[in-house]
C-alpha positions in Angstrom: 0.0 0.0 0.0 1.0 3.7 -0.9 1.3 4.6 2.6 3.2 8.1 1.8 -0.1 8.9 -0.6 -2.2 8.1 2.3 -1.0 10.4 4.8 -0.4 12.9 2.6 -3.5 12.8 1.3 -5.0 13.0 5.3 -2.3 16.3 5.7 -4.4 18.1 2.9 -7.4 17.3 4.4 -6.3 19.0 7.5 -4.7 22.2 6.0 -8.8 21.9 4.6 -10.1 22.1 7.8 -8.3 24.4 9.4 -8.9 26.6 6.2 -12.9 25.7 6.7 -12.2 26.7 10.6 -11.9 30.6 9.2 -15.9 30.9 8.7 -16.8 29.7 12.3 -14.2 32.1 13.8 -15.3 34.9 11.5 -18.8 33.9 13.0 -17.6 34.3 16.6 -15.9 37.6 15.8 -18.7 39.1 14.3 -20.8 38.2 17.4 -17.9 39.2 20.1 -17.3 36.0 21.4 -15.0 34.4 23.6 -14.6 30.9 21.4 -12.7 32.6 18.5 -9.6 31.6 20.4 -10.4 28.5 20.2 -10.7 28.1 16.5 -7.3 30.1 16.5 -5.8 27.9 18.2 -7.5 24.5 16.6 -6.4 26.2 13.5 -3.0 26.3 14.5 -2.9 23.0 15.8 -4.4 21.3 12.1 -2.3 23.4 9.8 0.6 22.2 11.7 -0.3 18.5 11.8 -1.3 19.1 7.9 1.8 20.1 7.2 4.2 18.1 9.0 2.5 15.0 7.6 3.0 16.2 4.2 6.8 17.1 4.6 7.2 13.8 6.1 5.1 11.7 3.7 6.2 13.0 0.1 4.9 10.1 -2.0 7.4 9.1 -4.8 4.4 7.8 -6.6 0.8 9.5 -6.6 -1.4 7.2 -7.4 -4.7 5.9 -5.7 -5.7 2.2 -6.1 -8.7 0.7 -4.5 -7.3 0.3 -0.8 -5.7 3.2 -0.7 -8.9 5.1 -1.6 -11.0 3.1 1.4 -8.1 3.5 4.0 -7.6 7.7 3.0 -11.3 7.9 3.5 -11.4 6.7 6.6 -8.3 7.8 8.5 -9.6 11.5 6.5 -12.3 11.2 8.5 -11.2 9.8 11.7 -8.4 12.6 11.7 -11.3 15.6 10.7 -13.4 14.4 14.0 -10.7 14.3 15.9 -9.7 17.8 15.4 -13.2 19.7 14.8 -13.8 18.4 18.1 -11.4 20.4 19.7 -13.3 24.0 20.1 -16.0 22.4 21.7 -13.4 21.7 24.5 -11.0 24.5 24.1 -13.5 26.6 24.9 -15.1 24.9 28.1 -18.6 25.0 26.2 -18.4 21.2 25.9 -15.5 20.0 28.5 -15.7 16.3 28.2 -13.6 15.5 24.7 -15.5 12.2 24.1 -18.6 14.7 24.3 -17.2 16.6 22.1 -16.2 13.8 19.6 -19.6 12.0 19.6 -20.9 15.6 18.7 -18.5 16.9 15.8 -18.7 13.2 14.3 -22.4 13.4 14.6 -22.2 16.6 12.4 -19.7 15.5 10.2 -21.4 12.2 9.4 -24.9 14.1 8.8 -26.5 12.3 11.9 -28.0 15.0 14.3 -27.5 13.1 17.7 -26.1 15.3 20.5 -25.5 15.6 23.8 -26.3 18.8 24.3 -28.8 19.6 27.1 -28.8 23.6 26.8 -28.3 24.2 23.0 -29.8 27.8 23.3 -26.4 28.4 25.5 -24.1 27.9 23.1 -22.2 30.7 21.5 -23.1 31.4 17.5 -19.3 30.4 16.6 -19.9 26.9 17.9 -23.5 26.5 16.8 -22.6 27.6 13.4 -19.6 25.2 13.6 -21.5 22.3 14.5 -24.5 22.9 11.2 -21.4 23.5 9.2 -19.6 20.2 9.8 -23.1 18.5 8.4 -22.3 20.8 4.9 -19.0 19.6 4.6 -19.9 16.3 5.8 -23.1 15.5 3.6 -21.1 15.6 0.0 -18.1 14.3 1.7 -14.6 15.8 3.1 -12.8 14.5 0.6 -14.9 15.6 -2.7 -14.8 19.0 -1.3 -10.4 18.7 -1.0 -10.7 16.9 -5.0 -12.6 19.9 -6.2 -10.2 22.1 -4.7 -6.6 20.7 -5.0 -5.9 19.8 -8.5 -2.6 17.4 -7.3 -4.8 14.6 -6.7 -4.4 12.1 -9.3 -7.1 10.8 -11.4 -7.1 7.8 -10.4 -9.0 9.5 -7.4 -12.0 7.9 -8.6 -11.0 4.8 -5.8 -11.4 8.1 -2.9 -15.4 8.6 -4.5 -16.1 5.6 -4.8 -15.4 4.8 -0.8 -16.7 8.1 0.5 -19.9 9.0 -1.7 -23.1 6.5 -0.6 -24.8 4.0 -2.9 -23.9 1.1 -4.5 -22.2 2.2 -7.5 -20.4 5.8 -8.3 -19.0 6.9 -11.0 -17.7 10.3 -12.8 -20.5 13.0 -14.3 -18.0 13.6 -17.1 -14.3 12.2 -18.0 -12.1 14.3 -15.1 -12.6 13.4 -11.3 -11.8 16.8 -10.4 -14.6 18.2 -13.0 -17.1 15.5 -11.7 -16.4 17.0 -8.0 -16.9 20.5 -9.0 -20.2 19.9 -10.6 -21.5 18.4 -7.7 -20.1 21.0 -5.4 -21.9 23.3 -7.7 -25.3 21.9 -7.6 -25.0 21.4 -3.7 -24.1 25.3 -3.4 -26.9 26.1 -6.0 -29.3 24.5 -3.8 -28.1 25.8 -0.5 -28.5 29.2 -1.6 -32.1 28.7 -2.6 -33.1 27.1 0.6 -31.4 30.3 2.4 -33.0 32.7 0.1 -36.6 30.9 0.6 -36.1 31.2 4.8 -35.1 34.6 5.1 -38.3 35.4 2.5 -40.9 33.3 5.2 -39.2 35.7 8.0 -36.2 33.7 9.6 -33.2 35.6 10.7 -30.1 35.9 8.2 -28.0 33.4 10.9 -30.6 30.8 12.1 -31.7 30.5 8.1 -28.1 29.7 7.0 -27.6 27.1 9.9 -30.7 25.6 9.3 -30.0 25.3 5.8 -26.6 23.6 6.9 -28.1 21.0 8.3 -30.9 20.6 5.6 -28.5 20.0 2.7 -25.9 17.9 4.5 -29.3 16.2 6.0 -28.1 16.0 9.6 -30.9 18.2 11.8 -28.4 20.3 14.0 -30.6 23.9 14.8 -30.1 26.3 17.8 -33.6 25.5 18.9 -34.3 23.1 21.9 -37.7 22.4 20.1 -35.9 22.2 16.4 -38.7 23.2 13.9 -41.2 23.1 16.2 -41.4 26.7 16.8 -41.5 28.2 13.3 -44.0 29.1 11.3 -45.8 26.4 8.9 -44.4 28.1 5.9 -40.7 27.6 7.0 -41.5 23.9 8.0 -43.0 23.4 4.5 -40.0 25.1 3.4 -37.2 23.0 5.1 -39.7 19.8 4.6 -39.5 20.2 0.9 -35.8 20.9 0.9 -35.0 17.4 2.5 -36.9 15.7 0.3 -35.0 17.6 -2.5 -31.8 17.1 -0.6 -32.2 13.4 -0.3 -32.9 12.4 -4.2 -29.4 11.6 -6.3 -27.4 14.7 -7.5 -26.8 12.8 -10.5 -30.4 13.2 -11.6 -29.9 17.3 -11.0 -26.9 17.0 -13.6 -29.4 15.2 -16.0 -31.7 18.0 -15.6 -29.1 20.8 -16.3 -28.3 19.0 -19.5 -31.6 18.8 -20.9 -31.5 14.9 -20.7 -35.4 15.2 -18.6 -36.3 11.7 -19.8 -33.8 9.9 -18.1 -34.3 11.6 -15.0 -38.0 10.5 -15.5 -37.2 6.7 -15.8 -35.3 6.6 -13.1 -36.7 3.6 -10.8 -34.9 4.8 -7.4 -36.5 8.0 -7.7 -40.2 6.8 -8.9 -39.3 4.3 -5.4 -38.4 7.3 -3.5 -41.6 9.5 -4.2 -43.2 6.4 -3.8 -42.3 5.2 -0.3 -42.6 9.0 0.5 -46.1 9.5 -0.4 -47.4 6.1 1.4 -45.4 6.7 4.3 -47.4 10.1 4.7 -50.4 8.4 4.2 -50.3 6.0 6.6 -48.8 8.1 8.9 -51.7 10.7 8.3 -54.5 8.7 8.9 -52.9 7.0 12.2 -52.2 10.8 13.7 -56.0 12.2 12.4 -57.8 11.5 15.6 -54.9 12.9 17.7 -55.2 16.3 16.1 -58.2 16.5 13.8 -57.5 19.4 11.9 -56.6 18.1 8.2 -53.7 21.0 7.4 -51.9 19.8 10.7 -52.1 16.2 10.4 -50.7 17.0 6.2 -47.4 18.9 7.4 -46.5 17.1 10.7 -46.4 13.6 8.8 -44.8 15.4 5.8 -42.3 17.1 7.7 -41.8 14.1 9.8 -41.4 11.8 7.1 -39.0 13.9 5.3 -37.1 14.1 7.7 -36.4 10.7 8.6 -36.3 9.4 5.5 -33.6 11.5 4.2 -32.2 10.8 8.5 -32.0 14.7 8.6 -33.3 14.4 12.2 -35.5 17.6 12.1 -38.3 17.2 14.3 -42.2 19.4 14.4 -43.5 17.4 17.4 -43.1 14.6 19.4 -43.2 11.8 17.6 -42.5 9.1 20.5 -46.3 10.2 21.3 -47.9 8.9 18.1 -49.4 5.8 18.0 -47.2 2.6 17.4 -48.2 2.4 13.2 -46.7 5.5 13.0 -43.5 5.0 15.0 -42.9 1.5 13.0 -43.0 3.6 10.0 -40.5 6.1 10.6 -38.3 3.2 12.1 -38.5 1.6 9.3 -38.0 4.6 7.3 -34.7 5.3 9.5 -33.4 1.8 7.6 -34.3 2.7 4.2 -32.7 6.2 4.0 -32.8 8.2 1.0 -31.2 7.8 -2.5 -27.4 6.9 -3.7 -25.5 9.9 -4.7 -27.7 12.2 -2.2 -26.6 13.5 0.9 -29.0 11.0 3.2 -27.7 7.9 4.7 -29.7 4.7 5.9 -29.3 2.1 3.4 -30.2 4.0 0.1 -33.7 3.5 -1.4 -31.5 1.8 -4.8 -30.5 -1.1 -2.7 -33.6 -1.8 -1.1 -35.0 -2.0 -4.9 -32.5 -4.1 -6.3 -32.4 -6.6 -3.3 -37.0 -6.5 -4.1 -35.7 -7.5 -7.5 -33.8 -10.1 -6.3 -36.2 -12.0 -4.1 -38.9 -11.1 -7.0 -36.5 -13.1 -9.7 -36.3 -15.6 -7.1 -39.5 -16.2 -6.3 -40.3 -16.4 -10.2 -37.3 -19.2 -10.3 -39.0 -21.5 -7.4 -42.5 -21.4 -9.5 -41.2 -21.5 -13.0 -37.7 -23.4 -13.0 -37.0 -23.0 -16.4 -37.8 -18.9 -16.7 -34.8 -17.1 -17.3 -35.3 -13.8 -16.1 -32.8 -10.6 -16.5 -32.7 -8.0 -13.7 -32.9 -4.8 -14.6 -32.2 -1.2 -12.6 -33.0 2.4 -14.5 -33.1 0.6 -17.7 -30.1 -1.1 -17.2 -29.2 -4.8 -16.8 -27.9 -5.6 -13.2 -24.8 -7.5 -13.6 -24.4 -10.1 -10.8 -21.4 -8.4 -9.2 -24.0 -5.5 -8.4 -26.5 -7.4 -7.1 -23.9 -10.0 -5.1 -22.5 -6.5 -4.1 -26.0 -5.3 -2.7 -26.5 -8.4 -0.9 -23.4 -8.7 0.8 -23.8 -5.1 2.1 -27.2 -5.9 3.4 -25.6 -9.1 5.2 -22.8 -7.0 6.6 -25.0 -4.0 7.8 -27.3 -5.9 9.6 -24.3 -7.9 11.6 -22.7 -4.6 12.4 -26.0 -3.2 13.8 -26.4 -6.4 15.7 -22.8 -5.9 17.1 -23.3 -2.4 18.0 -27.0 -3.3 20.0 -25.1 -5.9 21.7 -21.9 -3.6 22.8 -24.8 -0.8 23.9 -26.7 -3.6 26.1 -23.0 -4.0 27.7 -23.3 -0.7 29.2 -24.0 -0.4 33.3 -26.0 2.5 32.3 -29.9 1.0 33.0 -31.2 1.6 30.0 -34.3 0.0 28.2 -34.3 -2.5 24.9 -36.5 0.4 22.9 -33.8 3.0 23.8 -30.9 1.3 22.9 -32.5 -0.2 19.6 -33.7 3.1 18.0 -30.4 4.6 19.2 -28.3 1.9 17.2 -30.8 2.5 14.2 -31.1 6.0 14.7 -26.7 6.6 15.1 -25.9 3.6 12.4 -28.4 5.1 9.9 -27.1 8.7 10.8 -30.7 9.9 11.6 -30.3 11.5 15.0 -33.3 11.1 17.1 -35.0 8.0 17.4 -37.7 6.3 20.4 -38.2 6.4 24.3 -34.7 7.8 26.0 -33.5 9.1 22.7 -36.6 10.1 21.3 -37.1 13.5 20.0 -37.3 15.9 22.8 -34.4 13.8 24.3 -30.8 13.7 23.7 -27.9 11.2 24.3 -26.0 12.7 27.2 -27.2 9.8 29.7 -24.9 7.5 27.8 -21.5 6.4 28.9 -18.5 7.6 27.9 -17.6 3.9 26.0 -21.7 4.0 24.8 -20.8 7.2 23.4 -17.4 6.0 21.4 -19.4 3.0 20.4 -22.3 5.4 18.9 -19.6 7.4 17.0 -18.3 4.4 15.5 -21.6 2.9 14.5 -21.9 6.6 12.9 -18.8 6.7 10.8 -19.9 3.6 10.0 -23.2 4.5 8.5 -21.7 7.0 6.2 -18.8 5.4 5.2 -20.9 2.4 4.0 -19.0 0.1 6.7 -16.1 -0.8 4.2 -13.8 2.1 4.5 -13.7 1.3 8.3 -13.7 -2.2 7.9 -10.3 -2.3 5.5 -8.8 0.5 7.7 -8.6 -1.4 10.8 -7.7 -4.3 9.2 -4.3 -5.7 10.0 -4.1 -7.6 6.5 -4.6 -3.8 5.3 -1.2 -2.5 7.0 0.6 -5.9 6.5 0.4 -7.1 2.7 2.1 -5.0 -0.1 -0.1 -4.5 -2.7 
């Protein structure tokens, strides 16, 4: 393995960060506080450690095979945690470090689950910090360096391929670097709209941008204690439509720019998406009708709701843990399916869940006719069967890993119930935020232990890396073999 490319690849990504660290502290400048030392002095501490590990690590060769992609990915984003948790701590506004870890890899990995109990506290530096990891975090660290530094080789395709979700990624157009920049482009494009829209439905200048943070990288962090509760049903409308937007594949936003409106059209994940969308409001809708009986209600709550967790933004209008249990079932189930490759969302993409339906469809077909051939197709392509072996053995592996992680939680001395700890492993895993009973909603995940807590930050890295990254990186065959 390349190990010079690696680290020097993880050095850029830290000079990044420390670069990114400019808007917070510009932020906390602007509003006379106290924590812009502590970005000063975080800065300091990344740029150094950036640039140390790329005098030290000068690769004689650039380029980025498969492993080395996966194992850049994940120490990238190991490394970016570590060190965009240190403000939180610097500045005594969160003093515990493994606090402040399980919060800035809860932002960076789009989940929304904090362990904040006083959010309205916090100083406008920090809070803006915290919605800004979710932007950086929901197209991924490392598309943001590629789009930036041209050094990276082409071969940089392995680095997208292990950090963007879904089961298959490739490039918008021939260059890696050009691919990036477009969707960097169409993520800003968007951001700006949603910011635009807020400020026109009344929302101040700073709470529209940070809610707009979290709503494109779909990860929920506000500087309400009630989220969206308190806003006006216009701006819940708003950011409800802009999740649902946020969660469908940039690829199919390209397709529109370029005129091609048909193939955005037939696409099957998207048609799925709508789909699973409209019925979860549905049913959801009738089940909450005799709670609040007033039909305009009932329509945004379950909308807002089920764009939320869908696309495991984590934005919350009410207290769901108070529906009845068809409704909570739902939305758990929801938490699983997530939103679409090549989106922001995480869970475990609305295109796998199609093609593993195909699967068991072409299956079933096989047991009653044995003789049918039948070809698998997905948007009007055939499935080869190293896509569809490919979906099934991710399916296999997520659900072990979310097994392991229930098990490690139900370790914890900490008395807490079965519901807790299962919609918390969903909730974390899927990178959704809130989930049932202790960490429903109006709750938060401060009651946890410290090693619950590291355990919940792992199960989150491993949601949005799409388990593999982490899997190769702390493999000892990984550091071991040449090759």
């Amino acid at each position: 393995m390349n190990q010079r490319m690696v680290f020097n690849t993880v050095g850029k990504i830290l000079l990044a960060e420390a670069a990114l660290m400019l808007l917070p502290t510009l932020v906390s400048l602007i509003y006379q506080e106290s924590c812009f030392s502590a970005f000063l002095l975080t800065i300091a501490i990344a740029a150094a450690l950036g640039v140390l590990l790329m005098l030290i690590s000068r690769p004689k060769d650039t380029v980025i095979y498969a492993k080395e992609g996966f194992v850049i990915v994940a120490l990238a984003w190991i490394a970016a945690s570590l060190i965009g948790a240190l403000p939180f701590t610097i500045s005594g506004e969160i003093p515990s470090y493994i606090d402040a870890i399980f919060e800035t890899v809860s932002g960076f990995t789009t989940t929304g689950a904090s362990i904040l109990t006083d959010i309205e506290s916090m100083s406008h530096g920090l809070l803006f910090w915290r919605s800004f990891t979710h932007w950086v975090g929901g197209m991924g660290v490392l598309v943001f360096v590629m789009a930036l530094i041209p050094s990276l080789s082409e071969r940089s395709i392995h680095i997208l391929r292990a950090e963007a979700p879904g089961h298959n990624v490739g490039k918008l157009v021939p260059r890696m670097k050009d691919t990036a920049k477009i969707l960097y482009l169409i993520y800003i494009g968007m951001t700006l709209a949603e910011i635009v829209c807020l400020l026109c439905g009344g929302m101040s200048l700073f709470e529209s941008v940070v809610h707009t943070l979290g709503t494109a990288g779909t990860g929920g962090f506000g500087v309400k204690a009630d989220s969206i509760a308190g806003y006006s049903p216009y701006l819940q409308w708003v950011i409800a439509i802009f999740m649902l937007l946020f969660g469908v594949n940039f690829n199919l936003y390209y397709l529109l720019l370029i005129r091609r409106f048909k193939s955005v059209f037939r696409s099957g994940e998207l048609w799925a998406y709508i789909g699973i969308a409209l019925a979860s409001v549905l049913l959801i809708s009738i089940d909450i009708w005799p709670k609040y009986q007033n039909f305009t209600e009932v329509l945004r709550l379950s909308t807002f709701q089920v764009s939320s967790i869908l696309t495991t933004t984590g934005y919350v209008t009410a207290d769901f843990n108070l529906w009845p249990d068809l409704s909570k079932t739902v939305l758990l189930l929801l938490m699983i399916v997530g939103g679409c490759a090549g989106s922001t969302a995480g869970g475990m993409k609305v295109s796998r869940v199609v093609i593993m339906l195909k699967r068991i469809g072409s299956e079933w077909q096989r047991m009653l006719h044995p003789r049918s051939v039948k070809t698998l197709k997905f948007e009007g392509k055939k499935l080869e069967n190293t896509t569809v072996t490919g979906v099934c053995n991710y399916i296999l592996v997520y659900f072990i890993c979310l097994a392991t992680i229930l098990v490690l939680l139900s370790t914890d001395p900490t008395a807490f119930g079965f519901e807790t700890n299962v919609s918390a492993a969903l909730a974390c895993f899927n990178n959704v935020g809130p989930g049932l009973a202790g960490v429903g909603p109006v709750e938060n995940y401060a009651a946890y232990s410290d090693f619950s807590k590291l355990i919940l930050s792992g199960a989150m890295l491993l949601g949005r890396l799409e388990i593999f990254p982490l899997l190769i990186f702390f493999s000892p065959s990984t550091w071991t073999k040449k090759g």
